[in-house]
N, C-alpha and C positions, 0 to 999 in steps of 0.2 A: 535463868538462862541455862541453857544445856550443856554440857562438855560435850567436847566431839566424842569420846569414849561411849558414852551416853546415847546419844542423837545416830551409833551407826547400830545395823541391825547386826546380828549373831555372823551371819554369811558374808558380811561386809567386815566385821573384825578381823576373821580367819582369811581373809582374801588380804588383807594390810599385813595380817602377821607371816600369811605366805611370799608377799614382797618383798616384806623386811628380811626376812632369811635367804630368799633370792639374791637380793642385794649383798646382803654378807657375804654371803657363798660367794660371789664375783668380787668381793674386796677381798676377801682371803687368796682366792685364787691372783689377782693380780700382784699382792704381795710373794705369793710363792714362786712368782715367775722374774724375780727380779724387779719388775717396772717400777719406776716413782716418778712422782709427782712434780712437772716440769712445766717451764711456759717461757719462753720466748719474748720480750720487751713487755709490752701489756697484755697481751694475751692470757685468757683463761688457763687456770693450774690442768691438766690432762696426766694422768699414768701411762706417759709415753717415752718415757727415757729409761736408758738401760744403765747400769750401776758394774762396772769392772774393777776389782780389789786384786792389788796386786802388792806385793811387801819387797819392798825394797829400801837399803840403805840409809834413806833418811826416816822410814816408818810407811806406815797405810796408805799407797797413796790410792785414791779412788777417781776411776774416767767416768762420766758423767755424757754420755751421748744421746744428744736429739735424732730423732726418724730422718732428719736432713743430712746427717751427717755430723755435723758441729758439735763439739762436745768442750768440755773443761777437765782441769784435773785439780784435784784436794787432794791435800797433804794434810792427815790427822797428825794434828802437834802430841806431843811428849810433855808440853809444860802448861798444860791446863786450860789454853786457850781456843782448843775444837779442832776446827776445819780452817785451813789457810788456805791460799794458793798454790800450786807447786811450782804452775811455771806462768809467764805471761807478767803483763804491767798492773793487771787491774786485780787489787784487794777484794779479796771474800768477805763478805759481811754475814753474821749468825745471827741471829733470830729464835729465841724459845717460842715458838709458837703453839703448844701444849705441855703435858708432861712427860711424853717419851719422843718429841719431835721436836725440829729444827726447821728455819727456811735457811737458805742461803741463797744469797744476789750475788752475781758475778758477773761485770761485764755486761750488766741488761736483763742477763738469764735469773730462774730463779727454781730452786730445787728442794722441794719437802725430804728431809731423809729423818730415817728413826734414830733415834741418839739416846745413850743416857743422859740426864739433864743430873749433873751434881749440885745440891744447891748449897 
């Protein structure tokens, strides 16, 4: 049996390795422009929400805005427990979901942000 690696021809390699860099180049660029990884009750994760850090009083607190408008706010704790909520009834939930990433559910929503992960 053949590996894909194998089975494609020279012009078909160079044409995957110039996607795959395409590709990067548009994941770099969306990280430099603020946007992360959002989604709305079940809907699909999308790089459509905008990330506002502002310091105040109680620590970091971070607004977290959908293209609808709707947004949340996080409060990075001081005592080792991440991302809470700042304001609002419904508790922040965290999630390691790599090693420099997090999810967080709030309220239905759900938000990819890059974190140190201390283990």
């Amino acid at each position: 049996m053949l590996g894909l690696a194998s089975a494609c021809s020279p012009s078909q390699r160079a044409a995957n390795q110039t996607l795959a860099a395409v590709e990067a180049e548009q994941r770099a660029a969306a990280d430099d422009d603020g946007m992360v990884l959002c989604a709305q009750g079940t809907a699909a994760l999308a790089r459509t929400c905008s990330v506002e850090q502002a310091s105040t009083a109680r620590g970091l607190v971070l607004t977290l805005r959908h293209p609808d408008g709707s947004f949340h706010r996080l409060l990075a704790t001081r005592d080792g427990r991440g991302l809470i909520a700042a304001d609002g009834a419904a508790p922040a939930k965290v999630a390691v979901v790599g090693p420099d990433l997090i999810e967080v559910t709030l309220a239905g929503d759900r938000y990819r942000l890059p974190a140190t992960v201390k283990q």
